[in-house]
N, C-alpha and C positions, 0 to 999 in steps of 0.2 A: 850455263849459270851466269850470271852476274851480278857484280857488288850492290847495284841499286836495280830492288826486285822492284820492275815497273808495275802500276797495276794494269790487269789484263783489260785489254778493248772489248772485250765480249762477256757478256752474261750468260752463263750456262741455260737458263730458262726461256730469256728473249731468245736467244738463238736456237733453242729447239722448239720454240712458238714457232719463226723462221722457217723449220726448218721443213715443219708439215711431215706428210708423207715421202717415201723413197727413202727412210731410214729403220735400222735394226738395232734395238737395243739387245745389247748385251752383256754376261755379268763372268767376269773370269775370276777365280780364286788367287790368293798370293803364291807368287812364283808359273800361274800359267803364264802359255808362251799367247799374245796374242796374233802377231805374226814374226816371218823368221825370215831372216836373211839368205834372201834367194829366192822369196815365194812372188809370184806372179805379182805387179802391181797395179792393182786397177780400184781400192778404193781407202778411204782415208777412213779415220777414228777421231770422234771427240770426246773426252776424259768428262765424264757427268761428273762422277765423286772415286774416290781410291786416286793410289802414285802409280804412274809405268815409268822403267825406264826404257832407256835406247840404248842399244848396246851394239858393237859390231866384234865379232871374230876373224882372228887373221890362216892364213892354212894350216900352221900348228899349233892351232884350237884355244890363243893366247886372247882372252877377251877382254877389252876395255868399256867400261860405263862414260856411254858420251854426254848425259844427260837425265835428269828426272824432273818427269812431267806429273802434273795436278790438276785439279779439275777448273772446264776453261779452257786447255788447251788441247791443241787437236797433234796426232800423230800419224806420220802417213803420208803427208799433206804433199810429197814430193812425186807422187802419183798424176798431179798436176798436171807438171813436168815433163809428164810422157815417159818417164822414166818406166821400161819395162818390167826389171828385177828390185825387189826389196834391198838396199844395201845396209841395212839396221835393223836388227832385231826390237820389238816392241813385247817387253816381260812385266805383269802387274808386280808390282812390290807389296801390293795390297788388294787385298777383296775391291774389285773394280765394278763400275757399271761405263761401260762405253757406250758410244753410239756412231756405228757404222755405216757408212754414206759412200755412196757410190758417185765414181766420177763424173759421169753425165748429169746426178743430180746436184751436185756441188758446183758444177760451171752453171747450170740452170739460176741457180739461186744467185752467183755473181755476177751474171747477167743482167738478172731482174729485179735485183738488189743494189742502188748504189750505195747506199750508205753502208750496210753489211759489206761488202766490196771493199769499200774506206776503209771498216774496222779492221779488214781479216788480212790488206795490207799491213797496215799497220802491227799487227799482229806479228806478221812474217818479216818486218822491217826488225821488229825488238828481238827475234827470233835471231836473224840475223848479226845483232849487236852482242848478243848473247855469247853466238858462237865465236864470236872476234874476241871479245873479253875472257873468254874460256881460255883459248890460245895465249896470249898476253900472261894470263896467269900463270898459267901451265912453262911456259916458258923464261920469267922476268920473278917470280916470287917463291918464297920460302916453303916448305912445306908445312910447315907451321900454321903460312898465312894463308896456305889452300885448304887445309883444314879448318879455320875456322872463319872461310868465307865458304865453305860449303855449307857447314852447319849453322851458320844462317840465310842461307838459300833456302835449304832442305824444311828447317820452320818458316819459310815466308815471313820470315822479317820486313816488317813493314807496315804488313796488310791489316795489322789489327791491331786492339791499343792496350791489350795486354803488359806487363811489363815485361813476361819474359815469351818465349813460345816453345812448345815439347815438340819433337822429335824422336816417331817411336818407332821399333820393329827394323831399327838400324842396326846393323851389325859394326866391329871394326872392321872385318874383313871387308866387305861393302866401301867403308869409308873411304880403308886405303885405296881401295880401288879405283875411289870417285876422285881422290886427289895424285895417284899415281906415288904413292911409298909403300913402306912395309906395315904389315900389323903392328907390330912394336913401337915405328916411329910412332901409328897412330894411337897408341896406348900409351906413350910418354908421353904426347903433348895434350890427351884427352887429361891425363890424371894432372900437370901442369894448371890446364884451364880450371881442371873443378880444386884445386888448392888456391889459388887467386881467385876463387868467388865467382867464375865468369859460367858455367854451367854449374848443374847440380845431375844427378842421377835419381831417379826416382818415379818410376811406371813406364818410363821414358827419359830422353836428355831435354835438360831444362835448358834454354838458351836466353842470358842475357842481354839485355842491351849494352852492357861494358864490353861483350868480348867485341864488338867493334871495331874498340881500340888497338886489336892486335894488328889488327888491316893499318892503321897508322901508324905501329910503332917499327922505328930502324928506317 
């Protein structure tokens, strides 16, 4: 995650024009697993539409959310890498449609693609900004303010001219997760935010442009 949600380099539709044949579309329901930590790796995923996250577990079975992904972006991607075992779990959060691409055809295309090449850089650059800022946060802010710089991650804040954006089929338990405290905390500072006006509740969490300001206050 991070506080300024880049827009993505890549268009889901130009890039599966790109991407031709050598791919499998396919549609997981919320909470499939779509791969699992430890499973052979040999080919990546790009998110058409639905949320995955990435998640890793430690040997007593203690699981962390290291990220949620949207459509746009790919996961997997460290298959590259030569990396032989999965070290992150890939779980839809939502009715998904991915598209499964194999590694020879991915290097194919970056090959013979400079400009896709450029993008998917660039991609893996903000990728990597992402996971730097994640740290910083996790480590240097309140939990207060990782809460609601998640819950403006989680709506893509940014990306569209809405005033507010929803956020839906979140749990707290999920949230605390995503920020590393307790349900509780997260259910103090949720009901906090929605008495100051900065979300609302309602089919889904309604997310302001004001709670911004929690990321600048103290």
């Amino acid at each position: 995650m991070t506080s300024k949600t880049a827009e993505l380099p890549l268009d889901p539709s130009s890039f599966l024009t790109k991407l031709g044949r050598g791919n499998t579309n396919k549609r997981y329901k919320k909470n499939r697993i779509i791969f699992a930590q430890g499973d052979v790796c040999t080919t990546l995923f790009f998110i058409h539409n639905g949320k995955v996250k990435r998640t890793a577990t430690s040997a007593k079975g203690k699981e962390a959310i290291l990220g949620i992904l949207g459509p746009g972006d790919f996961v997997g991607e460290s298959c590259l890498a030569a990396l032989p075992r999965r070290i992150v779990s890939a779980i839809a959060m939502t009715d998904c449609v991915v598209v499964e691409i194999g590694k020879p055809v991915m290097i194919r295309i970056l090959r013979e693609n400079s400009a896709f090449a450029e993008s998917f850089t660039t991609y893996l650059l903000n990728r990597k900004i992402r996971i730097e800022e994640d740290l910083i946060d996790q480590i240097l802010n309140t939990s207060e303010k990782r809460l609601a710089r998640a819950l403006l991650l989680l709506s893509n804040f940014g990306k569209e001219v809405e005033p507010y954006h929803v956020v839906t089929d979140m749990s707290q338990e999920t949230l605390a997760t995503i920020v590393g405290t307790t349900r509780g905390r997260v259910n103090f500072f949720m009901n906090k935010f929605r008495k100051l006006g900065l979300i609302d509740y309602n089919g889904g969490i309604r997310i302001h442009k004001s709670l911004r300001g929690v990321l600048h206050d103290g």
